[in-house]
GUKEDREN-747810 format. One line per 2 residues: their letters; for each residue x, y, z of C-alpha. Coordinates in pm, whole numbers, plus 50000, padded with zeros to 5 digits. Layout:
N
A> X,Y,Z; ...;
***
This chain:
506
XX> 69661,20910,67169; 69391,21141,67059;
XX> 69414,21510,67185; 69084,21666,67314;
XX> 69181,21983,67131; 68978,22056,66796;
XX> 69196,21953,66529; 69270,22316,66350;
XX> 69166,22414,65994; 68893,22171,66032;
XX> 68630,22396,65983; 68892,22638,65740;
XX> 68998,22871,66026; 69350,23003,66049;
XX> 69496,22922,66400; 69865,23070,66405;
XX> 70078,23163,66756; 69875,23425,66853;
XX> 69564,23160,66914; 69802,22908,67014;
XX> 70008,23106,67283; 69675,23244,67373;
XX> 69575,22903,67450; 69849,22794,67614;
XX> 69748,23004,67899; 69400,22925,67912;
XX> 69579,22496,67898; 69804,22609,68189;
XX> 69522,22719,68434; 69301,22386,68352;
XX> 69673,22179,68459; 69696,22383,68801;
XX> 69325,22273,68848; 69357,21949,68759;
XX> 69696,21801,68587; 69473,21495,68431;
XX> 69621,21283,68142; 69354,21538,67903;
XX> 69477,21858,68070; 69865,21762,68053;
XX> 69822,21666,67687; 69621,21981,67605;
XX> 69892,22192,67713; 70169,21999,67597;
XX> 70032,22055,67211; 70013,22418,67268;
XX> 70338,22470,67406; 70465,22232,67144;
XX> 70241,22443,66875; 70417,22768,66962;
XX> 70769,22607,66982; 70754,22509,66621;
XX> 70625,22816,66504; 70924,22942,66630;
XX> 71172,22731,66557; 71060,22767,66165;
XX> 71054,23148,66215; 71378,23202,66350;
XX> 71500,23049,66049; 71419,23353,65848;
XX> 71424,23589,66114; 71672,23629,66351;
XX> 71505,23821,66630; 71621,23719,66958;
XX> 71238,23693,67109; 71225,23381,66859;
XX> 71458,23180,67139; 71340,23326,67434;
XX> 71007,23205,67398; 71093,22841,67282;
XX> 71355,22919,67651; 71055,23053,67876;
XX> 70814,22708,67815; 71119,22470,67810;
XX> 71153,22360,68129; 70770,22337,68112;
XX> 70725,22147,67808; 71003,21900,67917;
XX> 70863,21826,68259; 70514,21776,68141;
XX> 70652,21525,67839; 70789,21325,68135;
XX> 70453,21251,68317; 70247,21229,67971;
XX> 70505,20964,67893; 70428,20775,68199;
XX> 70054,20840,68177; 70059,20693,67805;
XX> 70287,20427,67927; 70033,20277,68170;
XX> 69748,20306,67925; 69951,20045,67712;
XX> 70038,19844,67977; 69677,19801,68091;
XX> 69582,19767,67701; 69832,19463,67631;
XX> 69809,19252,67977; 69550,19040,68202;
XX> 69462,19220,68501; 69677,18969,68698;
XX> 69972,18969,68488; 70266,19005,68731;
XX> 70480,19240,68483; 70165,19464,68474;
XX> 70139,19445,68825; 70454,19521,68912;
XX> 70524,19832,68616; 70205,20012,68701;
XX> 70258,20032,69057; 70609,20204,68968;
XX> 70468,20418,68721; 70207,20561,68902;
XX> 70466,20660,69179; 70652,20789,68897;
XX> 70323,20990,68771; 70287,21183,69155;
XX> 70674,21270,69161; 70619,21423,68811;
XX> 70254,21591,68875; 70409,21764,69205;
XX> 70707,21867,68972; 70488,21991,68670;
XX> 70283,22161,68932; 70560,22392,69067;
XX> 70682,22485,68750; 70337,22595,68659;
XX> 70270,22798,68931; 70572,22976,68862;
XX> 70509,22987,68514; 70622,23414,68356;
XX> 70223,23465,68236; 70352,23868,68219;
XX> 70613,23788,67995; 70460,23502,67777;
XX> 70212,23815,67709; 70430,24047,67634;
XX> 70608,23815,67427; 70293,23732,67244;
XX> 70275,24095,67115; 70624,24113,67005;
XX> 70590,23793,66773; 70220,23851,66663;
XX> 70370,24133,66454; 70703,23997,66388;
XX> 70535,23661,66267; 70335,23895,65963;
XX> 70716,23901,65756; 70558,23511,65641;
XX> 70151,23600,65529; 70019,23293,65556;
XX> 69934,23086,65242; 70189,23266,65040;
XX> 70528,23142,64854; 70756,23254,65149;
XX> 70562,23001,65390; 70524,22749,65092;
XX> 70908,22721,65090; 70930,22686,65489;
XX> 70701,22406,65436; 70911,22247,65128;
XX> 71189,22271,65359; 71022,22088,65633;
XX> 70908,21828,65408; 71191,21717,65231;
XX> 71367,21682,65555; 71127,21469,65655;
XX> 71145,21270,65355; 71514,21162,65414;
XX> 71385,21072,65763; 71194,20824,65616;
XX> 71405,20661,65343; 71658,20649,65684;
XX> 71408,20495,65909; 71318,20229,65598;
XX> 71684,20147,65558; 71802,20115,65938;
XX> 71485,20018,66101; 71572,20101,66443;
XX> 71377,20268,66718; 71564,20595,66750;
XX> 71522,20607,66296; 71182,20604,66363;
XX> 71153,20852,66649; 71359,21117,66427;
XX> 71108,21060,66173; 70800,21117,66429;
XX> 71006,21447,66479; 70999,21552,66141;
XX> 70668,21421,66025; 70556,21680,66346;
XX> 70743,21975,66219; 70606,21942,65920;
XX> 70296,21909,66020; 70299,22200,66282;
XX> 70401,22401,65993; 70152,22360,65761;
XX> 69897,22397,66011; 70035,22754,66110;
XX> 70184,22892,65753; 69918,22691,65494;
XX> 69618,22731,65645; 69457,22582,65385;
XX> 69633,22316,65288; 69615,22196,65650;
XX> 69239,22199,65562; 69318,21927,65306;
XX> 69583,21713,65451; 69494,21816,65849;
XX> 69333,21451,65930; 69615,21250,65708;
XX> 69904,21440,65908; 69736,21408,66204;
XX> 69703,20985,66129; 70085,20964,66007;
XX> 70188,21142,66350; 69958,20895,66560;
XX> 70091,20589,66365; 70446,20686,66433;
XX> 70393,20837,66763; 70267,20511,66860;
XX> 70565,20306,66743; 70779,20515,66976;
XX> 70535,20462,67281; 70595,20062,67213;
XX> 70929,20103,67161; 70950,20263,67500;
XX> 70773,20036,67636; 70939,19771,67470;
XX> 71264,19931,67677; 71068,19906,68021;
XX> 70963,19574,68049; 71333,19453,67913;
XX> 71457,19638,68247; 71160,19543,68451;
XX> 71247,19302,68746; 70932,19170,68744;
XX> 71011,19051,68387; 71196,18763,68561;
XX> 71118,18452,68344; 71192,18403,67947;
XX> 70837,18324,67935; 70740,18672,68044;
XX> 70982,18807,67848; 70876,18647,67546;
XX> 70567,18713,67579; 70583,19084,67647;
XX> 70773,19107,67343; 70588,18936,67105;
XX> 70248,19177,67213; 70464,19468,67224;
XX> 70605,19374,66862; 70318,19269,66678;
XX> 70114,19623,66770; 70402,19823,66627;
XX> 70459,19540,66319; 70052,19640,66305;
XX> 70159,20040,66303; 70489,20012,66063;
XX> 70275,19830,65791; 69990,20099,65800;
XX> 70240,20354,65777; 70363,20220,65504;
XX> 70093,20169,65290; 70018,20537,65349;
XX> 70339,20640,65281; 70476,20386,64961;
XX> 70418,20414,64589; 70255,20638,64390;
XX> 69957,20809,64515; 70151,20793,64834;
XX> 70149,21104,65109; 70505,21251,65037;
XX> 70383,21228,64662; 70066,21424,64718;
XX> 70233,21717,64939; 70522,21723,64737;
XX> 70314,21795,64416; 70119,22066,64600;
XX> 70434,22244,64734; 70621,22462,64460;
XX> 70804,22343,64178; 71009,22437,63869;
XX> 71032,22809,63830; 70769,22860,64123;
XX> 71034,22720,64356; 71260,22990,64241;
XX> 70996,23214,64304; 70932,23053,64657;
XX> 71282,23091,64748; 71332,23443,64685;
XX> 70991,23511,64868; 71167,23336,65183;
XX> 71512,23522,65142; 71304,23859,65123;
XX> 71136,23776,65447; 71482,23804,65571;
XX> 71556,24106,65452; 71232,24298,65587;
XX> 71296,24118,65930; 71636,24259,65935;
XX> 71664,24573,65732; 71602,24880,65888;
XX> 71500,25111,65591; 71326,24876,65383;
XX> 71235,25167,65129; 71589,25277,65066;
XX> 71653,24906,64995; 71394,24885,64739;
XX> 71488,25157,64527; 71863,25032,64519;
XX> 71728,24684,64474; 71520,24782,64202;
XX> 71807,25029,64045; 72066,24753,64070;
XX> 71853,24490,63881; 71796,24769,63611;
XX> 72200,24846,63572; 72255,24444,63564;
XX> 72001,24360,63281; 72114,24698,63099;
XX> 72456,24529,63095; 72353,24215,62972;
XX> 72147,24371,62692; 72454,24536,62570;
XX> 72676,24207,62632; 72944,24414,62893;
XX> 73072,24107,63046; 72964,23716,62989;
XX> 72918,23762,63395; 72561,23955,63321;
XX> 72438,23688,63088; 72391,23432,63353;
XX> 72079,23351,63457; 72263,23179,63806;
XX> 72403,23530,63832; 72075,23723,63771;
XX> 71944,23527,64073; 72208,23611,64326;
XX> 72195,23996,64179; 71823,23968,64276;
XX> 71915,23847,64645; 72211,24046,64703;
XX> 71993,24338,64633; 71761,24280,64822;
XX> 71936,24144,65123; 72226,24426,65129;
XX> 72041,24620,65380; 72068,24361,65688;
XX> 72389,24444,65823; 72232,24713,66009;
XX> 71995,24484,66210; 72313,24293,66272;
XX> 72600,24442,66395; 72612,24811,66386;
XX> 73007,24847,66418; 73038,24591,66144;
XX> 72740,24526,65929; 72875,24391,65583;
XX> 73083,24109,65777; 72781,24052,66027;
XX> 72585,23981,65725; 72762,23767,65507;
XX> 72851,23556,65840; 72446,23586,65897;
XX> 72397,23456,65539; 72640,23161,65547;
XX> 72510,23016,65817; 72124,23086,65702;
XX> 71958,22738,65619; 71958,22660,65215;
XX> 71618,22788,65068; 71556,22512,64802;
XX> 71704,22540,64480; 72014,22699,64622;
XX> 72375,22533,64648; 72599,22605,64877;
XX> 72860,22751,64642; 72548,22976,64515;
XX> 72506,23078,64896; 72900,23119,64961;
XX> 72881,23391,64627; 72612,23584,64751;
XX> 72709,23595,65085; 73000,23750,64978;
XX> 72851,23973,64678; 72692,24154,64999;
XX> 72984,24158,65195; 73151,24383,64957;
XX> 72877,24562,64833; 73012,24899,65069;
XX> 73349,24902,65261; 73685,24812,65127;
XX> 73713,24691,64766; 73734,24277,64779;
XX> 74134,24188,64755; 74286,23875,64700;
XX> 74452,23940,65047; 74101,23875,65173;
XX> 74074,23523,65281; 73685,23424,65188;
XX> 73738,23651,64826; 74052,23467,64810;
XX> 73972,23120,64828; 73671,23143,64543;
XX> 73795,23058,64209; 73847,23274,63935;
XX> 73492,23280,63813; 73351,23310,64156;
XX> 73567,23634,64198; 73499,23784,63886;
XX> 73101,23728,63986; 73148,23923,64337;
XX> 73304,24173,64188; 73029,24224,63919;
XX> 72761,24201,64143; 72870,24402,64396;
XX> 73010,24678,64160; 72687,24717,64111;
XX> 72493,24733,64379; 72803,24965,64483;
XX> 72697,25224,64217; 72309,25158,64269;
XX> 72392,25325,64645; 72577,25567,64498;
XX> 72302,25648,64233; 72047,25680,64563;
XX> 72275,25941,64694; 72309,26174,64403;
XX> 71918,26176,64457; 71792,25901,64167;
XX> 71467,25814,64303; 71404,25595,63995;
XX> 71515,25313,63761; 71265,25369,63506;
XX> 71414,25550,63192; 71759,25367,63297;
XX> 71983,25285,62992; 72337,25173,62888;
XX> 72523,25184,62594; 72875,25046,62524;
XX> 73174,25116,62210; 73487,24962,62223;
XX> 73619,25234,62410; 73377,25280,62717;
XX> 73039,25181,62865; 72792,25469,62882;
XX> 72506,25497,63189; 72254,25734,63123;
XX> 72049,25781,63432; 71708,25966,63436;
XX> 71748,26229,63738; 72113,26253,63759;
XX> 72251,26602,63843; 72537,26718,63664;
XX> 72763,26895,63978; 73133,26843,64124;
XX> 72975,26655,64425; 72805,26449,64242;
XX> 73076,26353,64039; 73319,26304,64300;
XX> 73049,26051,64429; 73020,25874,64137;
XX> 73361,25818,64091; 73378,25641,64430;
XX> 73075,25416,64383; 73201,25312,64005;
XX> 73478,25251,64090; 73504,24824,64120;
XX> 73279,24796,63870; 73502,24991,63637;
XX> 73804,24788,63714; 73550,24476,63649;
XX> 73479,24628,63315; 73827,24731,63227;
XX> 73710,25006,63053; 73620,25342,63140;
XX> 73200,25371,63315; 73072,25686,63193;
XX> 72762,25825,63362; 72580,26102,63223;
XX> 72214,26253,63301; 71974,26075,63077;
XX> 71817,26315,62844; 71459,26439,62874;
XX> 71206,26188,62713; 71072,26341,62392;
XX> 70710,26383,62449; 70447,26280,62225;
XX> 70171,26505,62176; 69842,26400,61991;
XX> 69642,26635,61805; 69276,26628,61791;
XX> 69138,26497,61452; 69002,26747,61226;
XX> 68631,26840,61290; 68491,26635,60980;
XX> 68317,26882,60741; 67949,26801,60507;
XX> 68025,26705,60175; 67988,27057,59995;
XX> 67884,27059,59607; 68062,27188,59355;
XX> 67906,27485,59251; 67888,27570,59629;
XX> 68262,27486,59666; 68331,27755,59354;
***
């Protein structure tokens, strides 16, 4: 059914939760007015606007306002999807019968008892709808909701994500064909859909009005199939012949509906095709997956500037060692990408667990939906990389280092050697990796580090933080204050003198 809301992005505009939790006040007053079949719907797609948005968003950012205000409009959203069911439900009835048809008859009258049990019902819960905290809430996730700018690689991901689960919705619902395949397939097609429309603003601007059509084609199919379910259990359904014909109405709309969809939705030129294309690919999806692991890691870390630098310093020790070919570890380019997200995601403990931060954060990791591109394994090893990245030394006694193989344990303890020593390096006051170098002999690797004092503190330190990446290395690290860049001074050219004749010249 067609909602009376404008569809967004039609006209370019970006319309993310703020406008749509904003609105979902301004829906709520028009229901306690008047709960109409309009009014119920209007508020229903709100609601159901701002409960995606945060459903995506808690994906990458744990904050605990995420789930309480997909809690505060449950009960709200649920009650109203009950009496827009039964209002759609009679609008199909009265679409596919005579006006004497007994079955018609006999299911409207129920539903529209049905309808003033729910209305009183949606009613109450309005009026006692939190407006104070659904504000205050508002606030909190305006800002929060910034860690994902809109139109950028992080949200391109979230949408990837969406969209390839809804694409093994589909080759489900084509190989089962049953009602509740197709209903999980409505779902996804929505999330995706709700997605875009808040993270790609304009992409929503292209494919608003084809989303919009796949959702209505497939939400339909689910309102026959309901009613499909009512009639079947309708006493007044008494006769085959009623049966039958019910059925065969009911079955050639949604035979109508499937085929459409498909043709939308089959061979090339399809949908999926055209979205997929558009979404990243190749090394962009790389790209797009780091952008939505970083996201993370500002949500969560509380010093996001101290986690830069030893991001940035540990990236510069790890391609230093691969230059000089320390370990086959750093010439990996699976390994340079967890480096890169250990780095930068060391810092969420913090957020976490205060008492515990490293294991908080590898269990917060783990369990973190895989950003495309990623493997589990892949996941698993950087998990862990952060894990040990401060705190006791990883030991085979430790069940998770323990049960990695060989390779997966020398990778940890590579990885997180060094962001080890890039923390270290922060503390002995390095404030930058540029002029960073490394040099190795057979008998030792060498670190020369621009800003590094040369004191008994500081060495003491630095023999702490080296130390698992020495053992790594099996060789002694040596770290020694860079020495001061030789500077090049130009001269100015000669002032260029006439051309002076001989006899002048003698």
């Amino acid at each position: 059914m067609a909602t009376s809301i404008p569809a967004p992005g039609s006209r370019g505009e970006h319309r993310g939760l703020a406008y749509w939790m904003e609105r979902t006040l301004k829906e709520l007053e028009k229901v306690r007015a008047s709960p109409d079949p309009d009014a119920v719907h209007d508020l229903r797609v709100a609601i159901r606007r701002c409960r995606s948005v945060g459903a995506v968003m808690s994906e990458v950012d744990p904050d605990s306002s995420w789930r309480t205000m997909r809690k505060l409009a449950r009960k709200l959203f649920r009650q109203l999807g009950a009496l827009r069911d039964t209002q759609v439900l009679q609008e199909w009835i009265e679409h596919l019968s005579e006006p004497h048809d007994p079955v018609r008859l006999s299911l409207l009258d129920s539903l529209k008892k049905q309808e003033a049990e729910l209305r009183e019902a949606s009613l109450a819960l309005a009026a006692k709808f939190d407006e104070k905290a659904w504000r205050k809430l508002e606030r909190r996730l305006q800002r929060r909701s910034r860690t994902v700018p809109p139109d950028r690689l992080a949200a391109e991901c979230l949408a990837l994500e969406r969209l390839e689960a809804a694409r093994e919705l589909h080759a489900h619902a084509l190989r089962v064909d049953k009602p509740e395949a197709w209903h999980a397939l409505r779902i996804g097609v929505k999330r995706f859909r709700y997605t875009v429309e808040a993270l790609l603003p304009a992409r929503y601007a292209e494919w608003g009005d084809d989303l919009k059509h796949i959702q209505d084609l497939l939400g339909e199919v689910h309102d026959l199939d309901v009613l499909s379910t009512v009639v079947k259990e309708s006493p007044a359904a008494s006769t085959e012949e009623l049966r039958a014909r019910w059925a065969g109405r009911v079955a050639n709309e949604r035979q109508r509906r499937i085929e459409r969809y498909l043709e939308l939705t089959s061979g090339k030129g399809s949908f999926w095709q055209t979205w997929r294309q558009a979404l990243p690919q190749g090394r962009r999806l790389d790209s797009a997956a780091m952008a939505r692991l970083r996201v993370t890691a500002r949500a969560l870390d509380e010093n996001p500037s101290r986690t830069s630098l030893i991001s940035r310093l540990s990236l510069q020790l790890f391609e230093g060692l691969a230059r000089v070919h320390a370990a086959p570890e750093f010439q990996s380019r699976e390994n340079r990408k967890l480096m890169r997200a250990a780095a930068r995601l060391h810092g969420i403990g913090s957020g976490l667990d205060a008492e515990s931060p490293e294991k908080a954060a590898r269990k917060f990791l783990r369990e973190l939906t895989l950003p495309p591109g990623w493997t589990k394994e892949e996941m698993e090893l950087m998990a862990t990389v952060v894990r040990y990245q401060r705190g006791p030394a990883p030991r085979e006694k430790h069940k998770f280092f323990a049960r990695l193989p060989e390779a997966g344990q020398k990778t940890v303890s590579a990885l997180a050697g060094i962001v080890r020593l890039a923390r270290t390096l922060r503390k002995c006051n390095v404030d930058s990796p540029i002029g960073l170098r490394i040099e190795q002999s057979p008998d030792a690797v060498t670190v020369y580090v621009p800003g590094l004092s040369d004191s008994e503190q500081v060495a003491s330190r630095l023999a702490s933080g080296k130390y698992l990446l020495e053992t790594f290395l099996a060789k002694p690290l040596i770290l020694r204050p860079a020495p001061p860049a030789l500077r090049v001074v130009e001269l100015p050219a000669p002032e260029t003198l006439p051309p002076q004749s001989a006899a002048a010249s003698d």
